[in-house]
PDB file of N, CA, C and O in Angstrom:
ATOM      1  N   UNK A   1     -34.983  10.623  -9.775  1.00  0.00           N
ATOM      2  CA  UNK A   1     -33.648  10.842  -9.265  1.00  0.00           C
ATOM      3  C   UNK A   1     -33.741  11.178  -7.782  1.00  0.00           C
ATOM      4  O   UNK A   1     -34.305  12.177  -7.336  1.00  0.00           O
ATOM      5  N   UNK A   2     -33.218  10.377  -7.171  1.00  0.00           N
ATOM      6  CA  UNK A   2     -33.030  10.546  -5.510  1.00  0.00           C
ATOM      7  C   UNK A   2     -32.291  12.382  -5.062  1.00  0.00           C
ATOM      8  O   UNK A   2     -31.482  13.038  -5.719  1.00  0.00           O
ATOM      9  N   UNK A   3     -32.803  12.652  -4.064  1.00  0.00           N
ATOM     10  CA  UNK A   3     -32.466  13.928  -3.815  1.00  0.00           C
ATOM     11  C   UNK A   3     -31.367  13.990  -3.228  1.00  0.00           C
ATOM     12  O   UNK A   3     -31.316  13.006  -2.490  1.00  0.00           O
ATOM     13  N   UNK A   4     -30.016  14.877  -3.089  1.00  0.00           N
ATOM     14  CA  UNK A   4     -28.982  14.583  -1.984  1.00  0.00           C
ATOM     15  C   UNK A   4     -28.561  14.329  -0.943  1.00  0.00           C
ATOM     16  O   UNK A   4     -27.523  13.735  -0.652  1.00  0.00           O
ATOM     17  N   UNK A   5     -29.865  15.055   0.128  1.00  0.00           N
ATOM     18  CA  UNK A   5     -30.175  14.329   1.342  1.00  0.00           C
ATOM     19  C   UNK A   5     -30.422  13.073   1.429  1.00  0.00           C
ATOM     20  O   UNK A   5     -30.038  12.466   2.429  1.00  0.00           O
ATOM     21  N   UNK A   6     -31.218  12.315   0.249  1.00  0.00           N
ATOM     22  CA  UNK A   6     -31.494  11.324   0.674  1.00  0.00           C
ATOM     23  C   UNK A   6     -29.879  10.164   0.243  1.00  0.00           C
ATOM     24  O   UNK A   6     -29.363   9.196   0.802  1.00  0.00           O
ATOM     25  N   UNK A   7     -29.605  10.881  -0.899  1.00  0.00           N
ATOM     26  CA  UNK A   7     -27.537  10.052  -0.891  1.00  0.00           C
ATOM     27  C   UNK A   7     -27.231   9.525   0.486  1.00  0.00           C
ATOM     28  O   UNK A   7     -27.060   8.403   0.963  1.00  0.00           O
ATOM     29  N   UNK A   8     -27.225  11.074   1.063  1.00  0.00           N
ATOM     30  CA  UNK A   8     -26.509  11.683   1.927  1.00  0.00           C
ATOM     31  C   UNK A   8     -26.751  10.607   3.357  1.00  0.00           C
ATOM     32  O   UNK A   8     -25.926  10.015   4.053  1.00  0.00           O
ATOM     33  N   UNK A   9     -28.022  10.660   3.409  1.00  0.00           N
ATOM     34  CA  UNK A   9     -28.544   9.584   4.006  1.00  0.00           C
ATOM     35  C   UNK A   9     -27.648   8.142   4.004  1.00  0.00           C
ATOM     36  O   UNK A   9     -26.723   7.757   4.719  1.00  0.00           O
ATOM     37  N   UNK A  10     -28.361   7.533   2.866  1.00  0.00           N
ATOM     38  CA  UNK A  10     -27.824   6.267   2.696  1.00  0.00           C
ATOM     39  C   UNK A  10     -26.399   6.035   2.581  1.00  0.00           C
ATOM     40  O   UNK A  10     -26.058   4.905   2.232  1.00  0.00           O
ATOM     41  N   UNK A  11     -25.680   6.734   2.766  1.00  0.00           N
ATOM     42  CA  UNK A  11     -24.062   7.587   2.799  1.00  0.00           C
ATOM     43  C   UNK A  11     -23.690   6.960   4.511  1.00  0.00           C
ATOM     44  O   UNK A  11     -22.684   6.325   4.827  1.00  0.00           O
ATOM     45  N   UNK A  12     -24.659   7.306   5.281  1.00  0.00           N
ATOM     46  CA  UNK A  12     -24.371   7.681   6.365  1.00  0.00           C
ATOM     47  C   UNK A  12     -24.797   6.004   6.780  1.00  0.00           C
ATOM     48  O   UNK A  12     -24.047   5.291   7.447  1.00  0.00           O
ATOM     49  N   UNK A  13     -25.829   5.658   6.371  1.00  0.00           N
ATOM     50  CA  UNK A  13     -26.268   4.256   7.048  1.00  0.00           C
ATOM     51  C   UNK A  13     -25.330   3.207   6.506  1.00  0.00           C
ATOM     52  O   UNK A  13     -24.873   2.329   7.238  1.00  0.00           O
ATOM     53  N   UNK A  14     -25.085   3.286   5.404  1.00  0.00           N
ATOM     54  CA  UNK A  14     -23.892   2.482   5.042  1.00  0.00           C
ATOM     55  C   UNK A  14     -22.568   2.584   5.986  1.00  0.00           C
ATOM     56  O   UNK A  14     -22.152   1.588   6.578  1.00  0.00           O
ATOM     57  N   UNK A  15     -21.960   3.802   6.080  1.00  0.00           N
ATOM     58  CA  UNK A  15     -21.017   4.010   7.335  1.00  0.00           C
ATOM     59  C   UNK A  15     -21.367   3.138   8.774  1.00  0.00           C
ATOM     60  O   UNK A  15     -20.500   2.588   9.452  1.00  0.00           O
ATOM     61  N   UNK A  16     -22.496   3.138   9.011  1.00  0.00           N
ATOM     62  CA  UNK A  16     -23.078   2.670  10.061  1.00  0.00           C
ATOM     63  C   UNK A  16     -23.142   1.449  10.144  1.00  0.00           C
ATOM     64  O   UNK A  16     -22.844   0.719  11.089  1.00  0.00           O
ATOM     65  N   UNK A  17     -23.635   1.147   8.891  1.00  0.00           N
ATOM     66  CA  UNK A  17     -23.508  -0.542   9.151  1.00  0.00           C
ATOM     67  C   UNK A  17     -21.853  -1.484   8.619  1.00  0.00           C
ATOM     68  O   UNK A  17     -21.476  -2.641   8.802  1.00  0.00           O
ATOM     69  N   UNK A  18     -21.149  -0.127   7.825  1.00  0.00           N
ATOM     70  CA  UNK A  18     -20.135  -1.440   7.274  1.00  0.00           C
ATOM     71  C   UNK A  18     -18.506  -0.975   7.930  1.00  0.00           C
ATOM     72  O   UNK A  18     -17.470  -1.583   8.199  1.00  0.00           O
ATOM     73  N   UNK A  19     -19.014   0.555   7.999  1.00  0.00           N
ATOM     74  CA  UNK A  19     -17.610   1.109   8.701  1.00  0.00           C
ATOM     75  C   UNK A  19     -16.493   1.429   7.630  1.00  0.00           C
ATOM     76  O   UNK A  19     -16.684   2.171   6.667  1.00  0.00           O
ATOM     77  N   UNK A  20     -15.667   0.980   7.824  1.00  0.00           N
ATOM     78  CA  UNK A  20     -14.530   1.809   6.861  1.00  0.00           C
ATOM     79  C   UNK A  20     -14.688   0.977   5.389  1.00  0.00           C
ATOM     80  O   UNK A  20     -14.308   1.543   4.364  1.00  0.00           O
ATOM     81  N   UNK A  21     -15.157  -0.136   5.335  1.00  0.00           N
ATOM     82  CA  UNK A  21     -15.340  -0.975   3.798  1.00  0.00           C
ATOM     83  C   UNK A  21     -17.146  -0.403   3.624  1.00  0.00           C
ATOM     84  O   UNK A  21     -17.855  -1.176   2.981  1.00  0.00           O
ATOM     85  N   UNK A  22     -17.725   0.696   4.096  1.00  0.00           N
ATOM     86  CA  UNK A  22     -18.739   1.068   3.405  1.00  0.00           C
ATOM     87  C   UNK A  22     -18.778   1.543   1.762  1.00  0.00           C
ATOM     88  O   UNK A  22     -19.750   1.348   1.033  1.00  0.00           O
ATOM     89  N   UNK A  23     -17.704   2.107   1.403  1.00  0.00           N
ATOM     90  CA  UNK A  23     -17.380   2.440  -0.209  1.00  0.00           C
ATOM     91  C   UNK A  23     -17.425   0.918  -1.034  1.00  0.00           C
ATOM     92  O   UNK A  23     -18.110   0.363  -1.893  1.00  0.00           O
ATOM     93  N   UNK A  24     -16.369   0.669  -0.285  1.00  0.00           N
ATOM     94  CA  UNK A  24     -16.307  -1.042  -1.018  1.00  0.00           C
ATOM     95  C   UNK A  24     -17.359  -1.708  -0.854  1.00  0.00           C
ATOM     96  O   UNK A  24     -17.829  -1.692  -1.992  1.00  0.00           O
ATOM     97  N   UNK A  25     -17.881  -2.139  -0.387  1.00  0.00           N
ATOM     98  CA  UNK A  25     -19.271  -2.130  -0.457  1.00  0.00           C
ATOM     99  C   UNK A  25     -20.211  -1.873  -1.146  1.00  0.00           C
ATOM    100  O   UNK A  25     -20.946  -2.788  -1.518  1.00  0.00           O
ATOM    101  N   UNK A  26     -20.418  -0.748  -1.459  1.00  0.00           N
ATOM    102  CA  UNK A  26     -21.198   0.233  -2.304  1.00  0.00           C
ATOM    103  C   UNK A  26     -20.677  -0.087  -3.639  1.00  0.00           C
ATOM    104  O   UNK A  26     -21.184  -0.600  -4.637  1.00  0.00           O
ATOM    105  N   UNK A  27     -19.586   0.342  -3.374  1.00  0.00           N
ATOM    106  CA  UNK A  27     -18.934  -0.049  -5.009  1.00  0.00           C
ATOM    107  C   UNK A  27     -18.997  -1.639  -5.606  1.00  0.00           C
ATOM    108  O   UNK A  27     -18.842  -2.008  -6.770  1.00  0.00           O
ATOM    109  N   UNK A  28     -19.304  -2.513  -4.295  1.00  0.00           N
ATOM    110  CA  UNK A  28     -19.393  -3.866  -5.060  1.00  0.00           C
ATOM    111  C   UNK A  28     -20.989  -3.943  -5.566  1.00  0.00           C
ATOM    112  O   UNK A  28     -21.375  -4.694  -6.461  1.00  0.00           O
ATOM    113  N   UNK A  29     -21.629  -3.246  -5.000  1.00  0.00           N
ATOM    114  CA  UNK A  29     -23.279  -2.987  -5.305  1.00  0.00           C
ATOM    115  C   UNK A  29     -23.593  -2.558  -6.898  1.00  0.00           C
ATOM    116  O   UNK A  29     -24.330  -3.124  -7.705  1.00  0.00           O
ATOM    117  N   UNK A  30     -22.810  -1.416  -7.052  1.00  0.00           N
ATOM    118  CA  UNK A  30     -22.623  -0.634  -8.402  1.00  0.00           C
ATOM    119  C   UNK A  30     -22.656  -1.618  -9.401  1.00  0.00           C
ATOM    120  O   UNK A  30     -23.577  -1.912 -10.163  1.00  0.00           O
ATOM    121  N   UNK A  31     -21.413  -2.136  -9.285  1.00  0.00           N
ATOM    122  CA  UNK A  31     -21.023  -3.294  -9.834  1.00  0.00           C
ATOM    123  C   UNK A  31     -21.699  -4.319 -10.700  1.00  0.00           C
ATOM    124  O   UNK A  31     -21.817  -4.544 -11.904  1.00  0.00           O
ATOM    125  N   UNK A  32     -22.127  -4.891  -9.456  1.00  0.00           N
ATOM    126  CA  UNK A  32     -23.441  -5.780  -9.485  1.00  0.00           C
ATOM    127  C   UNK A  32     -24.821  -5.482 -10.467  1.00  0.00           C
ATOM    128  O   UNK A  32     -25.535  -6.298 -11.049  1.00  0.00           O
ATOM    129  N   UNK A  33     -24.910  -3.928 -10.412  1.00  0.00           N
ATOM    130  CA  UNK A  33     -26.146  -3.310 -10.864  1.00  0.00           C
ATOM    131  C   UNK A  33     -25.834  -3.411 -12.182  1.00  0.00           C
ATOM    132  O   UNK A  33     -26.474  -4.066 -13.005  1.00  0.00           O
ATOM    133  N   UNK A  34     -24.815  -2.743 -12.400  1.00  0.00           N
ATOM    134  CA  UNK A  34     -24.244  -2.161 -13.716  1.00  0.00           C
ATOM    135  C   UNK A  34     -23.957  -3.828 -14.733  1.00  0.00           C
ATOM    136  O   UNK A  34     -24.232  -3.990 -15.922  1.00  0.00           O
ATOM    137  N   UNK A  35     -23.486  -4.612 -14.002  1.00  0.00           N
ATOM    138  CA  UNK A  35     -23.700  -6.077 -14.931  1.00  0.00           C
ATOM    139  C   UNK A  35     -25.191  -6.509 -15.382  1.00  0.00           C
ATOM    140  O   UNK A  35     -25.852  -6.861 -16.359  1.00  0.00           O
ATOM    141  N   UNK A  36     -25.244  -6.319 -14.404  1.00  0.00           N
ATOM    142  CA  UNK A  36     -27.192  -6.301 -14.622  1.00  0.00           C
ATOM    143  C   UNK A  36     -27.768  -5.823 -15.017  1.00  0.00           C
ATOM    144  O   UNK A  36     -28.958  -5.886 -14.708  1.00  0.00           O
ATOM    145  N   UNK A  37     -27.237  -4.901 -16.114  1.00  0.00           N
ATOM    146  CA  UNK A  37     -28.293  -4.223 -17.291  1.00  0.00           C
ATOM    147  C   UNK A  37     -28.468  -2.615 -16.022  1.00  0.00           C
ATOM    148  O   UNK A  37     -28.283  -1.633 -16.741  1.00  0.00           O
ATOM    149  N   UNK A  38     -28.606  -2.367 -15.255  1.00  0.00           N
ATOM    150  CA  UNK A  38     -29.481  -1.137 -14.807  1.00  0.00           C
ATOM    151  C   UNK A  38     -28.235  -0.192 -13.965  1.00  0.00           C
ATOM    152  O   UNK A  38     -27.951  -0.176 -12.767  1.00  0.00           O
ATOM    153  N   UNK A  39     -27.422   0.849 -15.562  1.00  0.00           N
ATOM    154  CA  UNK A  39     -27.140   1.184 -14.982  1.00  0.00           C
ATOM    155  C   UNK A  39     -27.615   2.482 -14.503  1.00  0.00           C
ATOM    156  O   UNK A  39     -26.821   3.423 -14.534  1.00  0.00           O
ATOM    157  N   UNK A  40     -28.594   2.631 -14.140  1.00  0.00           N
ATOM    158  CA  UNK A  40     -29.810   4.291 -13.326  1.00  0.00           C
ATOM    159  C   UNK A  40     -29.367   3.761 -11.615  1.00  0.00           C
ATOM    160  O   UNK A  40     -28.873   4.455 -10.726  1.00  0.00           O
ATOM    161  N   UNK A  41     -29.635   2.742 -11.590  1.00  0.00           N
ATOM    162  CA  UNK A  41     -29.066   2.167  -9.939  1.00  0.00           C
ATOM    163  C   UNK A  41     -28.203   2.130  -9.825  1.00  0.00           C
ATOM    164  O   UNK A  41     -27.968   2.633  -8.726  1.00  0.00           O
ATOM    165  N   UNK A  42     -26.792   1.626 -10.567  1.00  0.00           N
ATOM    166  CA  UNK A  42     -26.002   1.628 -10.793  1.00  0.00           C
ATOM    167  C   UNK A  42     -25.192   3.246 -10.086  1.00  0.00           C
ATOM    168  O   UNK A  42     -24.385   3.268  -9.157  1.00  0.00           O
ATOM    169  N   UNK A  43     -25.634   4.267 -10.741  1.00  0.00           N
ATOM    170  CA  UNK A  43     -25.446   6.020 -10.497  1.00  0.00           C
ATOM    171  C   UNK A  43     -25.584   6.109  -9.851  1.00  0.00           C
ATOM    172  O   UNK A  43     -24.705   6.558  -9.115  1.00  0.00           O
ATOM    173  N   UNK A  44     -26.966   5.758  -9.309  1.00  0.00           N
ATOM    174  CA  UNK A  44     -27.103   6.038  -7.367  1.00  0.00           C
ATOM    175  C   UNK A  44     -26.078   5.654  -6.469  1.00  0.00           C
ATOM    176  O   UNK A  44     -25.686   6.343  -5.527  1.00  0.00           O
ATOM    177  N   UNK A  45     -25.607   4.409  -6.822  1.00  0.00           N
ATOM    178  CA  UNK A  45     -24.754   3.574  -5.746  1.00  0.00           C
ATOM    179  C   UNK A  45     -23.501   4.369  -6.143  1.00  0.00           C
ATOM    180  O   UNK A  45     -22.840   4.429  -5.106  1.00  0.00           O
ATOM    181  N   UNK A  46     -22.779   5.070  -7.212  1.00  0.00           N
ATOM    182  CA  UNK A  46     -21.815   5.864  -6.976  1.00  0.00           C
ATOM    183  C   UNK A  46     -22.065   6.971  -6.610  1.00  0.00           C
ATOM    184  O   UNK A  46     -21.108   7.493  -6.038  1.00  0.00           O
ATOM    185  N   UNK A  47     -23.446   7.933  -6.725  1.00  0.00           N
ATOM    186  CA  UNK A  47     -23.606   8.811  -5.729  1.00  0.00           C
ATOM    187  C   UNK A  47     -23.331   8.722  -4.498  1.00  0.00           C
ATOM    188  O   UNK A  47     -23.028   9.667  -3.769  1.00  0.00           O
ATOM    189  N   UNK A  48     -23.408   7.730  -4.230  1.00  0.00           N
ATOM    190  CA  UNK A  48     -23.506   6.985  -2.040  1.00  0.00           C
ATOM    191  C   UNK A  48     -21.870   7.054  -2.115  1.00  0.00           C
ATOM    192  O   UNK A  48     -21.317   7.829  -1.335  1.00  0.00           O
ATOM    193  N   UNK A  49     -21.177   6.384  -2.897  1.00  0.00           N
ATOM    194  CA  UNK A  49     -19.980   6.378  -2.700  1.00  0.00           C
ATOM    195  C   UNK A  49     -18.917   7.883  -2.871  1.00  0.00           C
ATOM    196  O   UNK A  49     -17.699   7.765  -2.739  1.00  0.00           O
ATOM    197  N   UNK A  50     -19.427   8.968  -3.111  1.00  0.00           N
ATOM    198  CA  UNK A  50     -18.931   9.709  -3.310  1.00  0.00           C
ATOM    199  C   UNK A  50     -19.360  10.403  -2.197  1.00  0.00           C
ATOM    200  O   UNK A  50     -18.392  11.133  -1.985  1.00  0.00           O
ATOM    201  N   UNK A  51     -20.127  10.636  -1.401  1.00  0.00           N
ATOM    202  CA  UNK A  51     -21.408  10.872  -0.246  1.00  0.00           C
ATOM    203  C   UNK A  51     -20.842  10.343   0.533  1.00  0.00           C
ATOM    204  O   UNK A  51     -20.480  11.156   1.383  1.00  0.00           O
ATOM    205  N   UNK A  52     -20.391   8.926   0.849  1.00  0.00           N
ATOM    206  CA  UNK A  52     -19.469   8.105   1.472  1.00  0.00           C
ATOM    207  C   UNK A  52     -18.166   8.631   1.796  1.00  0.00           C
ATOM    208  O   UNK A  52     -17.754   8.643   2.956  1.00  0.00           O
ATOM    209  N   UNK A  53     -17.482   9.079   0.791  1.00  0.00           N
ATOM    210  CA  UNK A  53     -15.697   9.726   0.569  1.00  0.00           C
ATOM    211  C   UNK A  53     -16.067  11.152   1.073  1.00  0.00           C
ATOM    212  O   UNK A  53     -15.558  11.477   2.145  1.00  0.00           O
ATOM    213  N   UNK A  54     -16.672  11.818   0.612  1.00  0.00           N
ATOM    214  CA  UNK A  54     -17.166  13.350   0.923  1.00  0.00           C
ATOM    215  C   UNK A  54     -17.393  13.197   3.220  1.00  0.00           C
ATOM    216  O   UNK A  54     -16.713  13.750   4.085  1.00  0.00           O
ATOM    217  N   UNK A  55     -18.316  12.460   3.339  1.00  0.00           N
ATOM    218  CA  UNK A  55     -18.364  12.505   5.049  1.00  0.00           C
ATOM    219  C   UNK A  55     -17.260  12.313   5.355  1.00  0.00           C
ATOM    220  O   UNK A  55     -16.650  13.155   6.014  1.00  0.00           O
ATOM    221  N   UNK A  56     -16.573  10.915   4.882  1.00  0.00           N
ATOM    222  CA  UNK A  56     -15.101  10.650   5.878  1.00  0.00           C
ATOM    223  C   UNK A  56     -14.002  11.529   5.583  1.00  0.00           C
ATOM    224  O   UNK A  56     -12.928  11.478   6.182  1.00  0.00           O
ATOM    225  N   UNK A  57     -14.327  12.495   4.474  1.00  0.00           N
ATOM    226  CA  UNK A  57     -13.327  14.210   4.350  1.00  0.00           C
ATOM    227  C   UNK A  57     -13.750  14.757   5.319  1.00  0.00           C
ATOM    228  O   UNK A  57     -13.010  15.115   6.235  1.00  0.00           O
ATOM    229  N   UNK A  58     -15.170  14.953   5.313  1.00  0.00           N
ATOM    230  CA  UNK A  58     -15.344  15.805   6.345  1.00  0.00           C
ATOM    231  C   UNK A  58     -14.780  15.696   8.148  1.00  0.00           C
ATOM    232  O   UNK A  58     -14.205  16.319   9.040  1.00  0.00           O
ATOM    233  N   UNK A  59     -15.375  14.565   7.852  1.00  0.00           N
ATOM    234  CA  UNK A  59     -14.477  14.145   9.295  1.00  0.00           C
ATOM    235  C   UNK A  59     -13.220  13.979   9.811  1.00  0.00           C
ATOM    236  O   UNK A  59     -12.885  14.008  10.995  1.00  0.00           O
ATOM    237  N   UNK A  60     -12.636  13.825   8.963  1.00  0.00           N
ATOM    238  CA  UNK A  60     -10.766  14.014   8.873  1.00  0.00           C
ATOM    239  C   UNK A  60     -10.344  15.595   9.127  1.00  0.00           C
ATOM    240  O   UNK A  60      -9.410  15.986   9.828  1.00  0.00           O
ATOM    241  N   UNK A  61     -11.224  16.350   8.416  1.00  0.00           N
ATOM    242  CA  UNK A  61     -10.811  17.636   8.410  1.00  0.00           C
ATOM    243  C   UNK A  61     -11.176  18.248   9.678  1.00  0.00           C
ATOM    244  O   UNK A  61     -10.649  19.251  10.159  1.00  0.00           O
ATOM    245  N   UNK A  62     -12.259  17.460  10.253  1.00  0.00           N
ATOM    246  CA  UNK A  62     -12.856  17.930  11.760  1.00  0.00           C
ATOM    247  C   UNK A  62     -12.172  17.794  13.134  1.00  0.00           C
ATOM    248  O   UNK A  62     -12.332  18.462  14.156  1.00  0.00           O
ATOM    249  N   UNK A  63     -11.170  16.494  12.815  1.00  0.00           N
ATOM    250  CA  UNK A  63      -9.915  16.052  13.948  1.00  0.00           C
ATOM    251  C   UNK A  63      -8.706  16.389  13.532  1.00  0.00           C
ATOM    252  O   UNK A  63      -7.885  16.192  14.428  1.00  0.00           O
ATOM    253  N   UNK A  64      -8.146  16.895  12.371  1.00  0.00           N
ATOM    254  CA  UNK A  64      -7.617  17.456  11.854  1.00  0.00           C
ATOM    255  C   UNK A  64      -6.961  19.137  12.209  1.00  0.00           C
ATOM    256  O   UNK A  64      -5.870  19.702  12.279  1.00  0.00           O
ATOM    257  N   UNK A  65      -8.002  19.359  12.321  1.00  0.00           N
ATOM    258  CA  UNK A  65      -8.462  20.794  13.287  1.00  0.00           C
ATOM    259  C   UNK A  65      -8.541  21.211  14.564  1.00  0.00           C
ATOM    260  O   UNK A  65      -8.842  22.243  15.164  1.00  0.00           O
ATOM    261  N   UNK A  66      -8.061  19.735  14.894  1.00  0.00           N
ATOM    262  CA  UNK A  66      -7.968  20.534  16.833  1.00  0.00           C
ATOM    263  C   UNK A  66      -6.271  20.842  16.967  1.00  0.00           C
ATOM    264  O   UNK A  66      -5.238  20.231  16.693  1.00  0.00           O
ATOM    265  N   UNK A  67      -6.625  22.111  17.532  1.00  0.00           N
ATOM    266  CA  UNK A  67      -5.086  22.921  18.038  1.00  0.00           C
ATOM    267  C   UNK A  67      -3.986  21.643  18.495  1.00  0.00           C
ATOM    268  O   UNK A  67      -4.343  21.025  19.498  1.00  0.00           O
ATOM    269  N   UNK A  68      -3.124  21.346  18.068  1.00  0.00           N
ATOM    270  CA  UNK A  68      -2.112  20.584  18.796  1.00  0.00           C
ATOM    271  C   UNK A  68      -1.419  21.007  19.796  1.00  0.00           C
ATOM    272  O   UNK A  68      -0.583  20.237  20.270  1.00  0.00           O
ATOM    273  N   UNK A  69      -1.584  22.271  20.339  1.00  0.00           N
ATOM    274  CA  UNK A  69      -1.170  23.052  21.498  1.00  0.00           C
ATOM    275  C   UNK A  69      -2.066  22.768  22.551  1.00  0.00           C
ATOM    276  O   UNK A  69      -1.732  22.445  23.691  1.00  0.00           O
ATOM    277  N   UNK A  70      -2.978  22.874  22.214  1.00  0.00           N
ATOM    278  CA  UNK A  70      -4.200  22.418  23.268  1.00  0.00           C
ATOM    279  C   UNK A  70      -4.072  20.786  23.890  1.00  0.00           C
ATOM    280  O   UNK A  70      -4.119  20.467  25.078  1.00  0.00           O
ATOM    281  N   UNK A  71      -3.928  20.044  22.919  1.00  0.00           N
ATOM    282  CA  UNK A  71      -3.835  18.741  23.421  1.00  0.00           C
ATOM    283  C   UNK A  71      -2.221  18.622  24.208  1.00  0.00           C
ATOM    284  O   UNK A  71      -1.960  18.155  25.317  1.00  0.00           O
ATOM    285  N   UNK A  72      -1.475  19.108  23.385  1.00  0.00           N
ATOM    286  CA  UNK A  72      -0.078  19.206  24.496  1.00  0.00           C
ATOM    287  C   UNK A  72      -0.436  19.933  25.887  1.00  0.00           C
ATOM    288  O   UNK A  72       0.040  19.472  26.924  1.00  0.00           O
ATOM    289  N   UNK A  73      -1.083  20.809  25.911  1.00  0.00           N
ATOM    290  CA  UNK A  73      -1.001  21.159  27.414  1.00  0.00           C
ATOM    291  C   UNK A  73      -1.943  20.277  28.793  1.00  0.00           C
ATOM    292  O   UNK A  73      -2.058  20.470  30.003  1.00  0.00           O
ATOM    293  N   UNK A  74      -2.494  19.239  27.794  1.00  0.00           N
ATOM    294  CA  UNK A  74      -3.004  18.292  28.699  1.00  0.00           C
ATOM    295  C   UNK A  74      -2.297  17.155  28.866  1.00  0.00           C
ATOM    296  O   UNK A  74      -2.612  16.310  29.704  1.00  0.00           O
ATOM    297  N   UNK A  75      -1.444  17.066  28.200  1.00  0.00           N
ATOM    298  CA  UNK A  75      -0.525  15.966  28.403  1.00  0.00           C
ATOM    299  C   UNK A  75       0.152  15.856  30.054  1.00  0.00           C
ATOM    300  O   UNK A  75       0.202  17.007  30.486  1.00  0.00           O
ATOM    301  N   UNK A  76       0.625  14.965  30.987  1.00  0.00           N
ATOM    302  CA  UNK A  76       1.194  15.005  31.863  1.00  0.00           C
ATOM    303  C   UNK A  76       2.634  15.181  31.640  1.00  0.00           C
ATOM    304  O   UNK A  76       3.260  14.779  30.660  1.00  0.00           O
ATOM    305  N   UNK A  77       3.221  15.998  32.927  1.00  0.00           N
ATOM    306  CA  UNK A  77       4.658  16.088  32.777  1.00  0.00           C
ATOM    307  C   UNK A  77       5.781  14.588  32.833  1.00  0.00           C
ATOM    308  O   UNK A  77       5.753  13.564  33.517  1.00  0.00           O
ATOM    309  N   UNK A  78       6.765  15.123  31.689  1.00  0.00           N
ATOM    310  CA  UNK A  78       7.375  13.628  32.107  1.00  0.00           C
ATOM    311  C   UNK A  78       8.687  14.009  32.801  1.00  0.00           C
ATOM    312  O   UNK A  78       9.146  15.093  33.159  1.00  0.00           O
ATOM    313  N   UNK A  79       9.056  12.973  32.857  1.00  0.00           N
ATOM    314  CA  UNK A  79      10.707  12.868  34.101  1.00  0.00           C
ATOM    315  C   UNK A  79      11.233  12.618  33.233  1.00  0.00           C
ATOM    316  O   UNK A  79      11.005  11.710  32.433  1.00  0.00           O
ATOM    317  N   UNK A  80      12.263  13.604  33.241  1.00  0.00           N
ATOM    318  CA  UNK A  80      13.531  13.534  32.730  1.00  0.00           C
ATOM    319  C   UNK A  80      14.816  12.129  32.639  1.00  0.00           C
ATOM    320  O   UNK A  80      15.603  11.730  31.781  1.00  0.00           O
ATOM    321  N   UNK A  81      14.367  11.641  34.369  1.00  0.00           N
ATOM    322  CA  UNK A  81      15.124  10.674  34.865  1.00  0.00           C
ATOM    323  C   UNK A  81      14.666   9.224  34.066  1.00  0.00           C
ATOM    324  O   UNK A  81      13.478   9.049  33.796  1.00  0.00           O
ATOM    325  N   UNK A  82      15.297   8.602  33.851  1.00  0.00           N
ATOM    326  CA  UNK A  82      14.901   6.852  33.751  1.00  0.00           C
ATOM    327  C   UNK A  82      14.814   6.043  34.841  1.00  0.00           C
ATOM    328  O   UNK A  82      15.969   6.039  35.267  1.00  0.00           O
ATOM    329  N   UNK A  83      14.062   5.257  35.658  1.00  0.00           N
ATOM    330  CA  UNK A  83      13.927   4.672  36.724  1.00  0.00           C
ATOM    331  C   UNK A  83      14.588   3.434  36.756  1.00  0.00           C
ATOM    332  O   UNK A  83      14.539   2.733  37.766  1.00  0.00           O
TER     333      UNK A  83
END
């Protein structure tokens, strides 16, 4: 049984190489395995996909989290007027 780091890993290289269809992906892998008699590979590849969903939480929750006050006060002033 693969360790979580190493999911975690292949979680991350999948992101890397497929971008936002990395789950789908993964999940078409599963798939594949699981027709094929083996589903032990099969588990892994929904480990990745859950490893997969779990980072892009994390990361939502990370931009998610910046003060919206902060970014308003960098905003430039606007004119009232229409030109």
């Amino acid at each position: 049984m693969l360790l979580d780091t190493e999911i975690r890993q292949a979680a991350l290289l999948m992101l890397r190489r497929h971008g936002t269809s990395a789950a789908v992906r993964a999940g078409f892998r599963a798939g594949v395995l699981m027709e094929a008699g083996n589903p032990g590979a099969s588990e892994i590849w929904v480990r990745i996909i859950h490893a997969i969903n779990r980072i892009r939480a994390e990361a939502r929750e990370a931009y998610s989290a910046l003060p919206v006050e902060s970014l308003s006060d960098q905003l430039p002033e606007t004119d009232s007027q229409v030109a």
